[in-house]
C-alpha positions in Angstrom: 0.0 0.0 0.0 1.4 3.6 -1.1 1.0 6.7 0.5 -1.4 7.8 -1.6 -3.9 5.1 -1.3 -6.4 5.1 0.9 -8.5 2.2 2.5 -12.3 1.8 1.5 -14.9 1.4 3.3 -18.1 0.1 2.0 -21.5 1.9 3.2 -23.7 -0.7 4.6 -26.2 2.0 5.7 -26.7 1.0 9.4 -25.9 4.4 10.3 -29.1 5.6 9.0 -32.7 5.8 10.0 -34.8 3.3 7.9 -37.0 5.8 6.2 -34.2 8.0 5.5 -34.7 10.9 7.6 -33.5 12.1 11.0 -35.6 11.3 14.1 -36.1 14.5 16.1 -38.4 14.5 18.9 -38.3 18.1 19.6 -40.6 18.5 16.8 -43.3 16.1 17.4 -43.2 17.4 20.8 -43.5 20.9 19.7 -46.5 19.6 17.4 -48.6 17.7 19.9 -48.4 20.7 22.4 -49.4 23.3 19.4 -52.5 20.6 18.6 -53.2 20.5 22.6 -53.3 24.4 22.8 -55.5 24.6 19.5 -57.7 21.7 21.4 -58.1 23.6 24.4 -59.2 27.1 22.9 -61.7 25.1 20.7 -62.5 23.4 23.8 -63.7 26.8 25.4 -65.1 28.5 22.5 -67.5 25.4 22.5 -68.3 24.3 25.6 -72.0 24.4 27.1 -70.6 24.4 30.5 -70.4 27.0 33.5 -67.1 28.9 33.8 -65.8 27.3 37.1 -67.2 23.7 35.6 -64.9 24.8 32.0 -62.0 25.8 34.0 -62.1 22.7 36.3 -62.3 20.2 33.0 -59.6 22.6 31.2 -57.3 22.0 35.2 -58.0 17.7 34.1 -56.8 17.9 30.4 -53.7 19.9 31.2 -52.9 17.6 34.0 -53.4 14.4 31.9 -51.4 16.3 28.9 -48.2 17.3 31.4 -48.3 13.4 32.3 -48.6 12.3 28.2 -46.2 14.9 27.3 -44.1 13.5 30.1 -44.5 9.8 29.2 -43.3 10.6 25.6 -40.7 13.0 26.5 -39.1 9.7 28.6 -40.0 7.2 25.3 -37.8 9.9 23.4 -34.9 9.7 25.6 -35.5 5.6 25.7 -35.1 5.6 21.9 -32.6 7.8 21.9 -30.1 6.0 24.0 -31.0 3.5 21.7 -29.8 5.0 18.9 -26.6 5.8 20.1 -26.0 2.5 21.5 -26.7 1.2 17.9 -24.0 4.2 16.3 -22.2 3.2 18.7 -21.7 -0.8 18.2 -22.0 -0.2 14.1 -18.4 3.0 14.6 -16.7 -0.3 16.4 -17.7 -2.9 13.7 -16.6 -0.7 10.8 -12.9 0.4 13.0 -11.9 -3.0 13.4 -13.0 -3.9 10.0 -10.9 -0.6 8.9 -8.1 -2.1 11.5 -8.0 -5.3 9.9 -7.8 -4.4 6.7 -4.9 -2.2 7.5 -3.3 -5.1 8.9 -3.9 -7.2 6.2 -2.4 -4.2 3.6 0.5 -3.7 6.2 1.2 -7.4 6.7 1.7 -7.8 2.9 
């Protein structure tokens, strides 16, 4: 092997997401609380109820939505771990592929 060569590396694609996009959880987040606040003003605007009954049901939705929003923001971090884990394990395969086939070129 001469200086100016340089080892290949094929592209398996394991470091990318399966529908070829990046996963970002900020914006679904962002999304479902926008859809939650659009909810709630539709909510009011509509409702046949008294103020104090309104305000008491709109108190019960925002609780259960901080708890959803709170169970998803924990799935997120879950699945991103994940991910890196997965980087992680598919940087080593490809270095000691890399490494042996440096070896292999330096052993020749």
């Amino acid at each position: 092997m001469t200086d100016d060569e340089e080892l290949e590396f094929e592209d398996t694609g394991e470091d990318e997401l399966e529908d070829g996009g990046a996963w970002d959880g900020g914006s679904f987040l962002s999304g479902m609380l926008v859809g939650a606040a659009v909810g709630a003003v539709l909510a009011l605007a509509f409702a046949p109820r008294s103020g104090a009954e309104t305000r008491r049901l709109v108190r019960r939705r925002a609780a259960a939505l901080a708890e959803e929003a709170g169970d998803r923001l924990h799935e997120a971090r879950d699945e991103a771990r994940e991910a890196l884990r997965d980087k992680k394990e598919a940087l080593r395969r490809r270095l000691a592929k890399g490494l042996e086939r440096l070896g292999d070129e330096i052993g020749t």
